[in-house]
NULOKOL-427770 format. One record per residue: residue in three letters; z, x, y of N, C-alpha, C in turn. Coordinates in steps of 0.02 Angstrom, whole numbers, plus 50000, padded with zeros to 5 digits. Atoms other than C-alpha are relative to their C-alpha. Layout:
ALAZXYZXYZXY;...
END
This chain:
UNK500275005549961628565521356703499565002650057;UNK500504996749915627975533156861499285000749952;UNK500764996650032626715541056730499364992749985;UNK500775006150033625815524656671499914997350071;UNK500305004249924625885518556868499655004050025;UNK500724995749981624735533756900499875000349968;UNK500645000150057623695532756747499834991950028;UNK500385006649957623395514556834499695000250043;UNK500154996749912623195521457010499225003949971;UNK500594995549971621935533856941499384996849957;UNK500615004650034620875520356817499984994050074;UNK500295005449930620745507656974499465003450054;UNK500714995249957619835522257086499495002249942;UNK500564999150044618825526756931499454992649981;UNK500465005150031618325509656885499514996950043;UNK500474999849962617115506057044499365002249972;UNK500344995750007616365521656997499474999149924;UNK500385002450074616195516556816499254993750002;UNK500415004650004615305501556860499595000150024;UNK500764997949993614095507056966499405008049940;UNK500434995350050613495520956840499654995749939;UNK500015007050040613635506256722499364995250012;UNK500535003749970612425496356831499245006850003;UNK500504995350016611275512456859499775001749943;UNK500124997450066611225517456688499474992949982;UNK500465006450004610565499656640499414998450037;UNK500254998749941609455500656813499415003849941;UNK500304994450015608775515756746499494998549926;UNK500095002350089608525511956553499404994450013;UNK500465004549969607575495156633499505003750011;UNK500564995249966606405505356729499505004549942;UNK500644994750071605685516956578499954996849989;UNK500345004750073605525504056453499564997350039;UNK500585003649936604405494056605499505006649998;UNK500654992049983603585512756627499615000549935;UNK500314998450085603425515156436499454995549984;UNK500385004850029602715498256414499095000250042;UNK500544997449954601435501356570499735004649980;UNK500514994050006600775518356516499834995849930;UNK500315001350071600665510756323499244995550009;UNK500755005349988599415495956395499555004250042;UNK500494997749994598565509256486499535003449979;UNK500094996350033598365519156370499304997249945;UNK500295004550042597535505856242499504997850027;UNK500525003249968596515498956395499415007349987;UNK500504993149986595715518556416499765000149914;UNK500494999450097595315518556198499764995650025;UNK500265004050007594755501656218499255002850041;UNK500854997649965593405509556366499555004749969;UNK500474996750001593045522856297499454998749922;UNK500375001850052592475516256120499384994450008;UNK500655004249987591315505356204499425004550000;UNK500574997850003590065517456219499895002549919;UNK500225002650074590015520056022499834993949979;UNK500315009050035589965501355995499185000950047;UNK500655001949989588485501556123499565005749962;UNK500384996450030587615516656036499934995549915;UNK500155003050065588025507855863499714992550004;UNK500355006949980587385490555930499055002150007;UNK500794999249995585565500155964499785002849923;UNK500274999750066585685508455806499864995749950;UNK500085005750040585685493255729499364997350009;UNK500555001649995584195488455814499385005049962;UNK500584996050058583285505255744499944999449929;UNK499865001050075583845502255569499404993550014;UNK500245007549985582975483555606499205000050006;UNK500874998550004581175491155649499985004249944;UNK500364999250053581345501955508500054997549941;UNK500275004850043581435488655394499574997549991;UNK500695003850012580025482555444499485003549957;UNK500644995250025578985497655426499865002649951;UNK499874998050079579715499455250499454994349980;UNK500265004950045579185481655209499184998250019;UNK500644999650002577475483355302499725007450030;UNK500274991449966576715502955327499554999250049;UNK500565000849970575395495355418500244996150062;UNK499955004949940576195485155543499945002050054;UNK500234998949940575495483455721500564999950048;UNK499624997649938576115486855888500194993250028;UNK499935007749984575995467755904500724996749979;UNK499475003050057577225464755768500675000950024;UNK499194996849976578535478355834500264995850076;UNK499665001649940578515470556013500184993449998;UNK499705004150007578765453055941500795002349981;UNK499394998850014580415459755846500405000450056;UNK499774998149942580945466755999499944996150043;UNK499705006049953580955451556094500154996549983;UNK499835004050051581625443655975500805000749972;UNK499494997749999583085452655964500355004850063;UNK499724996949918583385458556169500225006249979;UNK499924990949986583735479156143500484996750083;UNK499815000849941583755475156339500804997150023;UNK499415004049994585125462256340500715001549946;UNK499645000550049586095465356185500355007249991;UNK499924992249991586165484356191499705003750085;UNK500584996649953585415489656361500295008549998;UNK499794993449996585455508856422499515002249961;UNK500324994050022584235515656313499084998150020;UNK500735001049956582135518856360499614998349965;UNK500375001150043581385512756221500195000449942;UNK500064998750079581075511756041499015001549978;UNK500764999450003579625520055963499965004149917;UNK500154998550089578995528355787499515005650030;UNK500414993650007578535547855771499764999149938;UNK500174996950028577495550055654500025005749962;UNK500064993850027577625564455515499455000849969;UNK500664999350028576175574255465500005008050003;UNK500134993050018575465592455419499925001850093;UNK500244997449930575495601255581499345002550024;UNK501074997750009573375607355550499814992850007;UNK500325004450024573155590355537500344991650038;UNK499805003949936573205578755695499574992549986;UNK500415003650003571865565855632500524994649996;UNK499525005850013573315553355559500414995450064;UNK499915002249941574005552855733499894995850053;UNK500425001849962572875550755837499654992549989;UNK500295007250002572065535455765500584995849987;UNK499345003449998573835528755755499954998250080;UNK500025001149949573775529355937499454995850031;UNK500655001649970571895523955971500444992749983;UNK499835007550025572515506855862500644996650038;UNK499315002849967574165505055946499514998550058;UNK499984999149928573615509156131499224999950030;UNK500654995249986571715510656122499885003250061;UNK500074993549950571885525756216499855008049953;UNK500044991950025571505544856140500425002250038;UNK499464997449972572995554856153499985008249954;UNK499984994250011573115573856102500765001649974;UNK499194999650020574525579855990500105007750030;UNK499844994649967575485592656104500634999749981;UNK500444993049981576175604756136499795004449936;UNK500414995850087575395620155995500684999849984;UNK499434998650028576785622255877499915008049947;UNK499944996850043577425635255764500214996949927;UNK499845005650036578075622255651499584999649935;UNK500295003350041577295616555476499914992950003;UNK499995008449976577735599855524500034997550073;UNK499925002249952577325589355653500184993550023;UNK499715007949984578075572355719499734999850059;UNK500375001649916577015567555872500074991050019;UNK499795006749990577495551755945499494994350007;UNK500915004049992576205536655916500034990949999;UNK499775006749960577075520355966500745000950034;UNK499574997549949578395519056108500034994150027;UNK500045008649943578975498656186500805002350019;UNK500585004949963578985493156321499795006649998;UNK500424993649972577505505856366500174998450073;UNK499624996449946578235510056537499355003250024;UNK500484993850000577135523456627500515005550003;UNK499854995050020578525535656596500165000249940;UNK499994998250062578495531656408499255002549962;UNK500844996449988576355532656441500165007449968;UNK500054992549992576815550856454500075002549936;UNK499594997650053577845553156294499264999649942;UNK500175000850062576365547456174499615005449973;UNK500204993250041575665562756045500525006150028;UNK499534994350012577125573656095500385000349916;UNK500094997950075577455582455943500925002650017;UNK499335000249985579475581255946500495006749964;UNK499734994650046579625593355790499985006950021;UNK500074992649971579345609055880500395001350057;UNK499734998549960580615607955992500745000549971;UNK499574999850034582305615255927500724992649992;UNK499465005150006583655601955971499684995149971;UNK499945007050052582645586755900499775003649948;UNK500114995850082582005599055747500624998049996;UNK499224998650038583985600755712500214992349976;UNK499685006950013584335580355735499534997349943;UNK500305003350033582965576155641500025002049914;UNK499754995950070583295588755499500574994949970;UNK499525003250033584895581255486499924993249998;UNK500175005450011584325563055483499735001349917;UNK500305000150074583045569555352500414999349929;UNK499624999350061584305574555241500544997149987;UNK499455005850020585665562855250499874994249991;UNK500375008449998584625545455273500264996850040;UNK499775004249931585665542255411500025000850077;UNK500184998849945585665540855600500125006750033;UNK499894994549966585665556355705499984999850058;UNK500094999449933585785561455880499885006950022;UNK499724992949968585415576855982500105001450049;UNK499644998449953586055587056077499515000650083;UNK500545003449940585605587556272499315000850001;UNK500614999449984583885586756302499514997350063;UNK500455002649938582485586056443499634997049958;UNK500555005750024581685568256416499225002150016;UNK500614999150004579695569956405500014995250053;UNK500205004149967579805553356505500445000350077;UNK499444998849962581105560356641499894999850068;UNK500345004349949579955555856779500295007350062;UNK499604997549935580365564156954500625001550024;UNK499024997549993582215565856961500194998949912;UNK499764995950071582675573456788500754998349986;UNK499245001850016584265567356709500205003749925;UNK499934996350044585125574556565499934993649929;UNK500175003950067584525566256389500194999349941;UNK499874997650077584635564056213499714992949965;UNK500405005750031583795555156064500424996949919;UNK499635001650044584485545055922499414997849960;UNK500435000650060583385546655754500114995149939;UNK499885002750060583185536155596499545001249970;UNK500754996650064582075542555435499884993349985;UNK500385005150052580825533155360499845003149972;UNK500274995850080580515538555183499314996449995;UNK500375002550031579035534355098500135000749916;UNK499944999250090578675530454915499765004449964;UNK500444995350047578125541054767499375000950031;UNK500574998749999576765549754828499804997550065;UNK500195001949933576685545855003500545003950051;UNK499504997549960577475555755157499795005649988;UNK500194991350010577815573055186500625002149964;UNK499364997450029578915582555072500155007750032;UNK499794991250025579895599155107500525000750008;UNK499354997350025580995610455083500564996949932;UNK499705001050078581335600954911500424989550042;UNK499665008049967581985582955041499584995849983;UNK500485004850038581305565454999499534998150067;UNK500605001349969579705561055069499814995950062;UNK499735002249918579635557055263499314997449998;UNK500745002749929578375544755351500195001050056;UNK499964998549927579105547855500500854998450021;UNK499475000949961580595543255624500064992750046;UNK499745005149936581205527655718500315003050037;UNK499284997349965582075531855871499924999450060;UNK500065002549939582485529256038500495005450044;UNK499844994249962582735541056196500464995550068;UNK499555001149928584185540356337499925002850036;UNK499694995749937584575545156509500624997349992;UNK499415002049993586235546956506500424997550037;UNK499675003149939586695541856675499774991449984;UNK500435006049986585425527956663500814993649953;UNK499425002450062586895523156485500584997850042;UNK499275002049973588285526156584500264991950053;UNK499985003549942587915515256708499724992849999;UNK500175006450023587435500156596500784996549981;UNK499645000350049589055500156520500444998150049;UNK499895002649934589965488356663501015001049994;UNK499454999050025591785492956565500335005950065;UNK499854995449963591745509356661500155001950061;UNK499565000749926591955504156839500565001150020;UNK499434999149981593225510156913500595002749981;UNK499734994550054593535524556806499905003850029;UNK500034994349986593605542656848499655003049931;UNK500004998950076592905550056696499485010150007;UNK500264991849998591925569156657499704999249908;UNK500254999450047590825568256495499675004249970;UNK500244996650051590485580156367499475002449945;UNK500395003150050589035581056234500095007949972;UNK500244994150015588415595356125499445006450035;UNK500624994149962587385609756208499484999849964;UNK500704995950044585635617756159500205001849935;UNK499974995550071585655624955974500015007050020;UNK500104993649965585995642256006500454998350050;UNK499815000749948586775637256157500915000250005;UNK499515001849991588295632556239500344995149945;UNK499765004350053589525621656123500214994450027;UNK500095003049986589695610156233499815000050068;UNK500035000549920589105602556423500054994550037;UNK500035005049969589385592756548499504997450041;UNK500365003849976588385578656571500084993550043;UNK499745006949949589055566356689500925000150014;UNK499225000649964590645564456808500004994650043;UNK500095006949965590945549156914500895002650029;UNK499334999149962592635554957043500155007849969;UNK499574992550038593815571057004500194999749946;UNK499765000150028594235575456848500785001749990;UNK499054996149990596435575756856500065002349956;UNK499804997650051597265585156749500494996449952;UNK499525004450050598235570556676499504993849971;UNK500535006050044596535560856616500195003549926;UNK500255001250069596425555656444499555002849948;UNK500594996050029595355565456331499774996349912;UNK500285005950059594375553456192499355004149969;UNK500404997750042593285559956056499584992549991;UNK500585006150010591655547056066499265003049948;UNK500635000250028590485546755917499454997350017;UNK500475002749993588785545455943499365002149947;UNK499824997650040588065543555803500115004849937;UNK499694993850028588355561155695500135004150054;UNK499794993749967588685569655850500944996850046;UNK499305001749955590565570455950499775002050053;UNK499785000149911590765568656131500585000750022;UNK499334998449971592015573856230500044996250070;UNK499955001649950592565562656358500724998150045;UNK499474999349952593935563456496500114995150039;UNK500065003349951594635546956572500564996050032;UNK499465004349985595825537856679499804995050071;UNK499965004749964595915523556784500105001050070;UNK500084998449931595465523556963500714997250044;UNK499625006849991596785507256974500685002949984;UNK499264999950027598675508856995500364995049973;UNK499815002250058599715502856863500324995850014;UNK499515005749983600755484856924500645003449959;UNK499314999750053601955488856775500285007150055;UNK499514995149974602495505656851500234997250066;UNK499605001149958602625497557023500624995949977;UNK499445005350008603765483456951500555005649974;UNK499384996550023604965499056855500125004850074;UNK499634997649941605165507457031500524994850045;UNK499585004949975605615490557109500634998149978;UNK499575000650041606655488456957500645003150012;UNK499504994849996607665503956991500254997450082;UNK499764999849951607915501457162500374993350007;UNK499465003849986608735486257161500274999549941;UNK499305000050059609865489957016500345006250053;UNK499504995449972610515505857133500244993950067;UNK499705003649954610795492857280500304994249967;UNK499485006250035611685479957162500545004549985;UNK499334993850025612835495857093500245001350072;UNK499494997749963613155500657275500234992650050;UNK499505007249965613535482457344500564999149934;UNK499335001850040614755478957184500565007149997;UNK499544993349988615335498057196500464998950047;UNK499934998349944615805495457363500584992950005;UNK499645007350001616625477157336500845002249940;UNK499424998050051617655486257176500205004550026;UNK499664994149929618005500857318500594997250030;UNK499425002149956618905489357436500734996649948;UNK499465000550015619785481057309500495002949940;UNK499644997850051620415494857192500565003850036;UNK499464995049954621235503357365500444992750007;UNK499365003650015622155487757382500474998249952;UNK499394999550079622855487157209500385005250017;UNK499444993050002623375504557229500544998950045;UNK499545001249948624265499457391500384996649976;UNK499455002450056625235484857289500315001449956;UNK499544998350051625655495757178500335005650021;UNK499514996849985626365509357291500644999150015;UNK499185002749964627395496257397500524996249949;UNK499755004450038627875487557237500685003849968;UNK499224995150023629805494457198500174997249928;UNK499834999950049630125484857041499234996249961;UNK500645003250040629085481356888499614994249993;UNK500475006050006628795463756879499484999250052;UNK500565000349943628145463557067499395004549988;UNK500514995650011627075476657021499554996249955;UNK500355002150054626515467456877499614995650022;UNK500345005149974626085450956960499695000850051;UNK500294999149927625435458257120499155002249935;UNK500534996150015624315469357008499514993549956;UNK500365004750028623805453656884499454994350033;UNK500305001749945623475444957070499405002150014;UNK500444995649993622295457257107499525000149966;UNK500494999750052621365457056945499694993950012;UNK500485008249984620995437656970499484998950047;UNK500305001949941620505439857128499485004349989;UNK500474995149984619405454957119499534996649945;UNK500535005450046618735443756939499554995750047;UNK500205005849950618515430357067499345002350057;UNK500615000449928617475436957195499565003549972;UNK500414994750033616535450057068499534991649970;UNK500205005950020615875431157011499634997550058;UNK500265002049948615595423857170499665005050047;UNK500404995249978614615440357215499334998149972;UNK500795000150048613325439857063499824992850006;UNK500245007249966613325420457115499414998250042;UNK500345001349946612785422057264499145006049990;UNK500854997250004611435435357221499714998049960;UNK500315002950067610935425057068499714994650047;UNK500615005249969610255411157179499795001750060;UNK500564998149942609845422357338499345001749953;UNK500954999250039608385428357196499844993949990;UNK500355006950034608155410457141499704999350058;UNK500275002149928607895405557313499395003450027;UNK500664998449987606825419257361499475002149969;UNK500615001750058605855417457197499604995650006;UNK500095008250001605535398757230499345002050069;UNK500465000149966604805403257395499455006950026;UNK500294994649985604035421357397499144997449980;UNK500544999250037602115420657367499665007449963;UNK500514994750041601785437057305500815004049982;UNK499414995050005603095452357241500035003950066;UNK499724997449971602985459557402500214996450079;UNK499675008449951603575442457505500805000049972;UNK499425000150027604935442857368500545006350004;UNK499384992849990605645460457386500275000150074;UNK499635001949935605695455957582500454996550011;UNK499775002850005606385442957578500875000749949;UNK499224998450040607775446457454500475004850020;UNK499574994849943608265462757553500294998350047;UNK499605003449908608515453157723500574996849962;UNK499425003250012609575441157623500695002749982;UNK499354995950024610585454257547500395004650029;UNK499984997849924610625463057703500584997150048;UNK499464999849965611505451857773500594995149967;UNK499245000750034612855448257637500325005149983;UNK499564995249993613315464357659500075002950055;UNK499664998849942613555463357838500634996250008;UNK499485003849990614685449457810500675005249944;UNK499534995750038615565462057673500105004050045;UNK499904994949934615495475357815500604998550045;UNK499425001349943616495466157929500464998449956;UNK499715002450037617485458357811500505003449986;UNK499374993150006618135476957746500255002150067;UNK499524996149949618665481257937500704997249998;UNK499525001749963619955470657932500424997949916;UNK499815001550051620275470957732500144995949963;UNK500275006350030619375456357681500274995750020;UNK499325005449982620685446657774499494993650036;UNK500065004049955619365439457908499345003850039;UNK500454996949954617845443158009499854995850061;UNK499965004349910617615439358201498984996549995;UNK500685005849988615995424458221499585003950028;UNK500404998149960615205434758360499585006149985;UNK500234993550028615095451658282499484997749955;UNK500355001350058614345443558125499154996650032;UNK500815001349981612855434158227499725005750055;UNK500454995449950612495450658344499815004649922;UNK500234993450030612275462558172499514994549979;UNK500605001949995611015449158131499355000150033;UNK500694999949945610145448758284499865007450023;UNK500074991249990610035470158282499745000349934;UNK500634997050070609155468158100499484997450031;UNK500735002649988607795461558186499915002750070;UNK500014997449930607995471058340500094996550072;UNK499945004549946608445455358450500705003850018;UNK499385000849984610285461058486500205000850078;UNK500044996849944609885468858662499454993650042;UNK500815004549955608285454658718500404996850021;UNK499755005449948608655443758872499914993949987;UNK500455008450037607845428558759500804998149965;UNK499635000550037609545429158674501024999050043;UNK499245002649958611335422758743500524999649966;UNK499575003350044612945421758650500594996650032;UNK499445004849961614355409958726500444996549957;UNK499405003650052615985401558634500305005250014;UNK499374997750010617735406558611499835005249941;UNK499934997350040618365420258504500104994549931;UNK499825003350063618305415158310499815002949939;UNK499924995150050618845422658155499814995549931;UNK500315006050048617965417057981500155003949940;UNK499934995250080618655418957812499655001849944;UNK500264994350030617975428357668499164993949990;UNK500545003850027616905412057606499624997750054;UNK500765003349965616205405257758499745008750032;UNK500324994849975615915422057827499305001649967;UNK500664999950046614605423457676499614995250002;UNK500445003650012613965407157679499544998550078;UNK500335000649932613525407457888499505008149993;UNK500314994750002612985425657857499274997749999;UNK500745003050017611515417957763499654996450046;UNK500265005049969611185403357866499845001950079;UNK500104997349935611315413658034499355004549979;UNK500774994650041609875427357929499434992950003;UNK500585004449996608835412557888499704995950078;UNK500195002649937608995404058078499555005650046;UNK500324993649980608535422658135499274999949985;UNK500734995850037607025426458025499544992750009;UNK500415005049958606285408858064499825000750063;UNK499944998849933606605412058253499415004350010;UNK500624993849991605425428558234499444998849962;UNK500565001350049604325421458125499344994350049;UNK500245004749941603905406358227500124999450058;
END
């Protein structure tokens, strides 16, 4: 009989303990899954950004594909024709970020005549195909919208003699599909020089028309249109308020990759996204300038699951030492039994009328908080001071708490307890367990009005 009345004795001091780990554990568990769910949507938001700049590169390529349809279905078509299309279909609006669209020309590199009167008819202007090449072939550029005066500049540059668009255009040639290359100084890069790059599309010609080599099918030339990359970045209105560090391919020969644009520090816990553009990869690095609501709400989370574990800890504290006490003074079994069954009701009882009362102090200061951090105030003061009324409550072993004490630890949460604005007068008076809790409140709320207004 002694042995099972201390295997009782020593599960009544354990079971406090249990229940706040009980409450933490749950606390805790809460809190990640809120964290988990927060990094997952950030995660999805940062793909979602960074694939925007492929959709906008594949939104212009669409437009180059679009002029060289035309120039399939008319070889001859004017400069008139292309800048109807093109307002006809906004580039500007629909795709912006890039400096144009325009048509190189392919032709024998000895043999500049084809060019040139390409240009007189577009632009009537005479334009010189530069610079000399080593090349057999030359692509010199011989329409270019809008004409700009830093796309002016670009027209009879001869594109093929320069290794990075040789390489993009090679590979256009020979696949039939879009290309890009790697960085490059724009021809049109004006006074402050930005880092570049151009996105190609072949135009074949038919039997017997074009230039053939190296055994590939027969080129009239190139659609294609030239970036500044900042100019891109900075169309693309997704990216605000990003940190980011961008990547491209280097020179041929060169580096394997470089960086062309940063916007803040790059941390070492950004995101790292592979962005097609299109046959080339980008490397880009990014995370959100913006802190995450979800993670604040799983800190908030946690912290008031450890202050619910140590107000019910502390409530199953006082009354697991009084069981034990009933069951030291208790000499025969039954008393023991019914004292201890007493005990259980009661400690049921008020473990109820605990989560009660904090189940509609949140309602309450749900109803009237306007924001989450009105509501975390607010719910602290209240709880604040239902565990001053527990405070006093345990000096005297829940029996009773003195009126006066209970409205001065109010008026010392707010630092009134000492101000001459403040008077207390009446008889001594002792308040049992329930009104002690329910004036607690109502003395907190007369308080926090008082300082408020």
């Amino acid at each position: 009989m002694l042995r099972r009345t201390r295997a009782m004795a020593q599960f009544n001091r354990a079971f406090p303990v249990m229940v706040m780990l009980a409450i933490l554990i749950f606390g805790i568990g809460l809190a990640l899954s809120i964290e988990r769910t927060g990094n997952a949507s950030r995660q999805r938001e940062l793909a979602r950004t960074a694939n925007l700049i492929s959709a906008r590169i594949d939104d212009q390529i669409a437009v180059l594909r679009g002029v060289s349809a035309l120039f399939r279905a008319r070889p001859d078509i004017s400069r008139e024709e292309v800048q109807r299309y093109l307002a006809t279909v906004r580039p500007d609006m629909r795709a912006p970020g890039m400096l144009g669209v325009g048509f190189a020309m392919a032709q024998r590199a000895d043999d500049h005549a084809g060019a040139q009167a390409a240009i007189v008819a577009n632009y009537d202007m005479r334009a010189s195909v530069w610079p000399p090449t080593r090349q057999s072939i030359a692509t010199p550029i011989v329409l270019l919208e809008p004409m700009t005066d830093l796309n002016r500049r670009a027209l009879g540059f001869d594109m093929y003699g320069e290794a990075n668009r040789r390489d993009a255009m090679d590979r256009a040639w020979t696949s039939g599909e879009a290309a890009a290359t790697a960085m490059v100084q724009l021809v049109q890069s004006g006074v402050e020089p930005q880092p570049g790059f151009l996105v190609y599309v072949p135009l074949y010609g038919r039997a017997g028309t074009g230039i053939v080599h190296e055994g590939r099918a027969p080129l009239i030339g190139f659609i294609y249109a030239p970036y500044r990359v900042d100019d891109l970045l900075d169309r693309i209105n997704a990216l605000q308020g990003y940190s980011f560090r961008l990547s491209m391919p280097g020179e041929v020969g060169g580096a394997a990759t470089h960086v062309v644009a940063q916007r803040g520090e790059a941390p070492f816990d950004a995101r790292l996204f592979d962005v097609m553009v299109a046959d080339q990869r980008w490397r880009l690095e990014l995370k959100s300038d913006e802190h995450n609501p979800l993670i604040r709400a799983s800190v908030l989370t946690l912290i008031a699951s450890v202050l619910l574990a140590l107000l019910l800890g502390g409530l199953l504290w006082v009354q697991a030492r009084r069981l034990d006490a009933v069951e030291r003074l208790s000499d025969e079994r039954a008393a023991r039994t019914r004292d201890k069954d007493l005990m259980l009701r009661e400690m049921s009882h008020r473990m109820k009328n605990v989560l009660a009362r904090v189940q509609a102090i949140a309602r309450a200061s749900a109803r009237s908080a306007g924001s989450l951090d009105n509501f975390v105030h607010d719910f602290s003061g209240r709880l604040q001071a239902m565990g001053n009324a527990l405070r006093l409550l345990s000096a005297t072993d829940g029996q009773s708490a003195d009126f006066r004490a209970l409205i001065a630890a109010e008026l010392d949460s707010v630092n009134a307890g000492g101000s001459q604005q403040v008077e207390l007068a009446g008889p001594d008076l002792l308040l049992d367990e329930r009104q002690s809790q329910a004036l607690s409140l109502a003395i907190h709320e007369l308080v926090t009005n008082s300082v408020k207004y």
